[in-house]
C-alpha positions as a Python dict, from the first residue, in 0.01 Angstrom:
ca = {
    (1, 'X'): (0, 0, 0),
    (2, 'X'): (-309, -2, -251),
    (3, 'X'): (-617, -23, -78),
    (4, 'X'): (-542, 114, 248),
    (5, 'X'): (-531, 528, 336),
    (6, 'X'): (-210, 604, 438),
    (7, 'X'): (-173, 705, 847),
    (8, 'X'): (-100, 1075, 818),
    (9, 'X'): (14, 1238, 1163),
    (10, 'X'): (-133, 1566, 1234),
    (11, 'X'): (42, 1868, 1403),
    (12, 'X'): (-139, 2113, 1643),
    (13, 'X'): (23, 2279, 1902),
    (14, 'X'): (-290, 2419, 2020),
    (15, 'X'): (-448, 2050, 2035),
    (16, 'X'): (-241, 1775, 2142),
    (17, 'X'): (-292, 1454, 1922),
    (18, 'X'): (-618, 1259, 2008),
    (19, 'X'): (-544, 931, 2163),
    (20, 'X'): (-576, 650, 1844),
    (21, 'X'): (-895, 437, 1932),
    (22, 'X'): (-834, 182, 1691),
    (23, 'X'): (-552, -38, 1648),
    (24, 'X'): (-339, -29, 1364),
    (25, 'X'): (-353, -287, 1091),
    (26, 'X'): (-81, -463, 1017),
    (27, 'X'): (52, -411, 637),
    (28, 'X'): (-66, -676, 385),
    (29, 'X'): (169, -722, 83),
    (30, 'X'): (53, -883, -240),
    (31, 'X'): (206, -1259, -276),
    (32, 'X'): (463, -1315, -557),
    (33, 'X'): (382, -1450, -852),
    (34, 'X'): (396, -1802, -944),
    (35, 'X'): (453, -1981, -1229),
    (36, 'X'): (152, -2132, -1384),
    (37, 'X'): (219, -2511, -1474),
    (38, 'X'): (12, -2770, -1631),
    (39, 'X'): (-214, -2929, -1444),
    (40, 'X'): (-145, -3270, -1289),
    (41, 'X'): (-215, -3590, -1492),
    (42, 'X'): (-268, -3980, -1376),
    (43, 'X'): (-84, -4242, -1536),
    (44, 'X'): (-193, -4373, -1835),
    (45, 'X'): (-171, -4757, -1962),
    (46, 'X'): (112, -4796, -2251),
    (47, 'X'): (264, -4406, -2207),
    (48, 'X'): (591, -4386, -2000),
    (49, 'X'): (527, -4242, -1688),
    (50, 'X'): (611, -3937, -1659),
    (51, 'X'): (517, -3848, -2030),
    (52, 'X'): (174, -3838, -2024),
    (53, 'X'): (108, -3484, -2045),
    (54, 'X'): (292, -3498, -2423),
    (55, 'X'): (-14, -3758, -2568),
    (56, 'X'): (-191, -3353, -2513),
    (57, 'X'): (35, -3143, -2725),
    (58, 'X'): (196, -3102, -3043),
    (59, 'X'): (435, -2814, -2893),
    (60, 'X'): (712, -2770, -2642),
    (61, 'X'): (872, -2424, -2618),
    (62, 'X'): (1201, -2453, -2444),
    (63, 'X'): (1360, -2137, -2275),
    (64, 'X'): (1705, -2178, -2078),
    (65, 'X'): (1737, -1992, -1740),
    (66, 'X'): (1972, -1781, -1620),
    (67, 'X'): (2119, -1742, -1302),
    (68, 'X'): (2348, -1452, -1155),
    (69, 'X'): (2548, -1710, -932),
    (70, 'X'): (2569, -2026, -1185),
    (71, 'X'): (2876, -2115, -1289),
    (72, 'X'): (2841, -2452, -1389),
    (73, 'X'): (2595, -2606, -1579),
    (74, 'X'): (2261, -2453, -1758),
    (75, 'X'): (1904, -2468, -1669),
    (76, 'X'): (1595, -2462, -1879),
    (77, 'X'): (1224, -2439, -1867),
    (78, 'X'): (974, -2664, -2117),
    (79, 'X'): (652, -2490, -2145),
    (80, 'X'): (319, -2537, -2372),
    (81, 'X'): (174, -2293, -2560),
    (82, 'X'): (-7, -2079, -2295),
    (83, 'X'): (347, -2050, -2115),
    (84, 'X'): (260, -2308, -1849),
    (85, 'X'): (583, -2510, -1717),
    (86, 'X'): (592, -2877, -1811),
    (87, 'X'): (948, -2968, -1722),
    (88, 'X'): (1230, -2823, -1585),
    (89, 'X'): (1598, -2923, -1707),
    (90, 'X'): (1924, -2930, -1493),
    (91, 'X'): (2220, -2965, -1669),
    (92, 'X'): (2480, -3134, -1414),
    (93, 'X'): (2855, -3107, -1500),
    (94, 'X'): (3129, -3343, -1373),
    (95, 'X'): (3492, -3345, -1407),
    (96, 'X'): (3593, -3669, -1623),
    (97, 'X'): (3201, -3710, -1618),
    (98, 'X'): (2974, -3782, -1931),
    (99, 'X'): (2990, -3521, -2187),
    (100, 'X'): (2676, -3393, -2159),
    (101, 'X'): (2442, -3493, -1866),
    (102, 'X'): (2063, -3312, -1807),
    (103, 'X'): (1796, -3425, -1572),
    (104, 'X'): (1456, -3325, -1643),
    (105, 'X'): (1212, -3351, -1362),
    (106, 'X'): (841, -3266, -1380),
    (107, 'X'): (655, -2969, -1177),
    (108, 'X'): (690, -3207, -788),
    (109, 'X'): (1065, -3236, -855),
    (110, 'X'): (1029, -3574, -970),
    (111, 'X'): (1281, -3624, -1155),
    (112, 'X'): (1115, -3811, -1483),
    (113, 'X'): (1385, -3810, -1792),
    (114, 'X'): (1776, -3775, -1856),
    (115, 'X'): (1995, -3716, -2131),
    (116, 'X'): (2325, -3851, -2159),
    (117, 'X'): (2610, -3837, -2363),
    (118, 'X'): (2849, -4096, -2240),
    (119, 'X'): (3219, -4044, -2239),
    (120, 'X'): (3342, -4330, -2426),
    (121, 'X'): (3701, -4415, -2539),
    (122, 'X'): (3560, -4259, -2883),
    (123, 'X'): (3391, -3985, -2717),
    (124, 'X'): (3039, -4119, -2877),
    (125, 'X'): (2851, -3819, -3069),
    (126, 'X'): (2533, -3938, -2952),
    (127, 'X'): (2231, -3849, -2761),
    (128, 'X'): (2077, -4128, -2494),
    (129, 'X'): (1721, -4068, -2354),
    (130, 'X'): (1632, -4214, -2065),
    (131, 'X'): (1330, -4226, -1910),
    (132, 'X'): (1287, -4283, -1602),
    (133, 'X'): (1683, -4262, -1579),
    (134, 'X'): (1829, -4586, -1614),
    (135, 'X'): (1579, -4702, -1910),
    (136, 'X'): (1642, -4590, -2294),
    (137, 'X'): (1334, -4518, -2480),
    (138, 'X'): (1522, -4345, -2755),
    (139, 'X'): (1876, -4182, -2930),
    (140, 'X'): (1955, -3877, -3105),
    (141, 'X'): (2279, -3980, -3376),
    (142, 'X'): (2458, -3722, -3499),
    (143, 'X'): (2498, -3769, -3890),
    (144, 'X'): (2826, -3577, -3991),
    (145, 'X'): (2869, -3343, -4289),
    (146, 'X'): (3052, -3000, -4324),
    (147, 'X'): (2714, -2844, -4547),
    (148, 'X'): (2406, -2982, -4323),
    (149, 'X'): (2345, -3028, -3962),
    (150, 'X'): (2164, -3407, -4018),
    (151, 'X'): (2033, -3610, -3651),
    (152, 'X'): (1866, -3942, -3663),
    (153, 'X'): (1580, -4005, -3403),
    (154, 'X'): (1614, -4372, -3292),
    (155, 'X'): (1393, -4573, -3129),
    (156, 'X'): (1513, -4776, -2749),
    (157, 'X'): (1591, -5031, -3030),
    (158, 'X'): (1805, -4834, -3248),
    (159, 'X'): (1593, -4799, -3539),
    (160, 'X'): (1560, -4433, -3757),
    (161, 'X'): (1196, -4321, -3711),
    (162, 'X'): (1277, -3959, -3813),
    (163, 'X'): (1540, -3741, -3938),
    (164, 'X'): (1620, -3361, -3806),
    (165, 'X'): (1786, -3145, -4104),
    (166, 'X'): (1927, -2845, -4117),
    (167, 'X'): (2192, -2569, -4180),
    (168, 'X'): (2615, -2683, -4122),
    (169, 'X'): (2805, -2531, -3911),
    (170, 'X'): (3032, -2378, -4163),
    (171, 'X'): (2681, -2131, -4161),
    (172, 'X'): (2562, -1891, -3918),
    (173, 'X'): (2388, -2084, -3635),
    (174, 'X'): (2375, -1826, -3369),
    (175, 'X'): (2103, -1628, -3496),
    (176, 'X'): (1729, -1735, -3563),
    (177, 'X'): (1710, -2108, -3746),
    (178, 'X'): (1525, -2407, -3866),
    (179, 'X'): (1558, -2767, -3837),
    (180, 'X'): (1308, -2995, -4029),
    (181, 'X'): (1220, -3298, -3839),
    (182, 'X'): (1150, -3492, -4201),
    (183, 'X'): (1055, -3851, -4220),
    (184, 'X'): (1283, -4127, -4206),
    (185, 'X'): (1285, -4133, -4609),
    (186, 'X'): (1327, -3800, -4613),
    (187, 'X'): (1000, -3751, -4806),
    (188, 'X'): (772, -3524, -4611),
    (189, 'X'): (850, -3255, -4346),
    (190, 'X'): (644, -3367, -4042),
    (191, 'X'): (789, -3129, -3767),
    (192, 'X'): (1061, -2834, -3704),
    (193, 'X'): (1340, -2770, -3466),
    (194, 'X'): (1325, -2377, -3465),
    (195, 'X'): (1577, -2145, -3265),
    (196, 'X'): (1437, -1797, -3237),
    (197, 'X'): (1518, -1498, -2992),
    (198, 'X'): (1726, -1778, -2785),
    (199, 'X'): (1477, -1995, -2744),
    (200, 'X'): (1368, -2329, -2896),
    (201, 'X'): (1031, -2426, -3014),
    (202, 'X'): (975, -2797, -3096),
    (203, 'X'): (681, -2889, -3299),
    (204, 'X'): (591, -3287, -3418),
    (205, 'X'): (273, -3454, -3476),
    (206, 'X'): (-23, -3469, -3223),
    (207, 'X'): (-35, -3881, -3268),
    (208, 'X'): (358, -3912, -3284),
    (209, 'X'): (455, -4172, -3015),
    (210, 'X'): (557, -3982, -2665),
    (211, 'X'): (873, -4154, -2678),
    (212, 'X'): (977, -4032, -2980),
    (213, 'X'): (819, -3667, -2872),
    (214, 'X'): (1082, -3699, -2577),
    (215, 'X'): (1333, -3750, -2815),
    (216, 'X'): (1277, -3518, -3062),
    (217, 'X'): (1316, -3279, -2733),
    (218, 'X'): (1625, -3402, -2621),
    (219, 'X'): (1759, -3340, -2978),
    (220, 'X'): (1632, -2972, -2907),
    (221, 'X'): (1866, -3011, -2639),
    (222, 'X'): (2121, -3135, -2847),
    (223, 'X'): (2140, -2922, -3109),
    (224, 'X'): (2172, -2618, -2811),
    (225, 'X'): (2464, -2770, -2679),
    (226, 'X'): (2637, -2813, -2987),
    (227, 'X'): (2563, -2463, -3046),
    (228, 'X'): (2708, -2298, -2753),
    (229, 'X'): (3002, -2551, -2817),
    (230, 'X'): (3087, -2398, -3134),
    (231, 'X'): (3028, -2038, -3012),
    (232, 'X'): (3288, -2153, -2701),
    (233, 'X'): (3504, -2299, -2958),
    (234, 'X'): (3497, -1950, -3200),
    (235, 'X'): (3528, -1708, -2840),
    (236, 'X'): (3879, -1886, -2730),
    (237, 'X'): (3986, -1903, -3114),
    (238, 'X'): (3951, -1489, -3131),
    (239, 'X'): (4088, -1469, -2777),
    (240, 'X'): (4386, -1677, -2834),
    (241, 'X'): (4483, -1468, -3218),
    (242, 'X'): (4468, -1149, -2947),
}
């Protein structure tokens, strides 16, 4: 191992080997690495707990991780700009369950948000955000058209604070994209959705309301499902015309 001389034995038939005087020292391995996370912070008054650490940032980078023996389900990893973890995300599938289901639990496995998309008898297009689970703070609302990809961030009281815009799926979604998180009238461009190199960056404004921050990340979320839907959808359409 570095830093330590390696024990070489010597051969002399002339000399037999010297009796070792010192006791051998046990092997010391370096420790694995660990993740570097973002450092713990108290509640504040007014911010949902949990959330605080968003009132900090104007950035959450979200990368999904893969595991050799997951079959079921996707995970993912929210980090800030200097790569330190923030939240992870467990998505949790469940035969004649809700159609989409992810808990997101903070760096002490506490687990501190969920989104939920409820099977209804309609089969509801829309996001809920809960946080803690159990208490809406927000919606994501789908907004259909064949030509743009259009989501309306909703306030826990159903209002349209902000609107995410971007390419339809009759375009090519699977490769690097943007999403503009506009303003409710559509005026001014006040954040992006971007999916590059399989990963999603969301970016919003430094004062925006955490709640609203939490939603515009669960529309990250989202928008990845509905992604790897369609991409589903196309592989058994090819499959099935073979």
């Amino acid at each position: 191992m570095k830093g330590m001389d390696p024990v070489n034995p010597t051969y002399n038939a002339m000399n037999p080997p010297m009796p070792l005087t010192m006791p051998l020292q046990p092997q010391s391995y370096p420790a694995p690495p660990q993740t570097a996370i973002v450092p713990y912070m108290a509640e504040i008054p007014g911010v949902t707990p949990g959330l605080e650490y968003l009132t900090q940032i104007d950035q959450v980078v979200v990368n999904e991780k893969f595991s050799s023996g997951q079959r079921w389900g996707r995970n993912y990893e929210m980090v800030n700009n200097l790569g330190q973890r923030i939240f992870t995300g467990k998505q949790e599938v469940v035969c004649c369950g809700p159609l989409y289901n992810l808990h997101i639990s903070d760096n002490n496995s506490k687990e501190v948000m969920q989104l939920l998309q409820p099977c209804q008898c309609t089969c509801s297009p829309n996001l809920e955000i809960h946080c803690p689970p159990g208490n809406i703070i927000g919606y994501s609302m789908w907004n259909w058209s064949a030509f743009v990809t259009s989501l309306s961030i909703q306030n826990a009281t159903k209002q349209t604070v902000l609107v995410v815009v971007g390419p339809g799926f009759q375009t090519n979604l699977f490769g690097d994209v943007n999403f503009e998180v506009k303003s409710n009238d559509e005026t001014q461009t006040v954040g992006m959705i971007r999916r590059e190199s399989g990963h999603f960056t969301v970016q919003f404004p430094l004062d925006l309301d955490v709640n609203i921050k939490a939603v515009l990340i669960g529309s990250c979320f989202f928008l990845d499902q509905a992604i790897y839907q369609q991409r589903q959808r196309m592989r058994r359409r090819r499959r099935d015309h073979h």
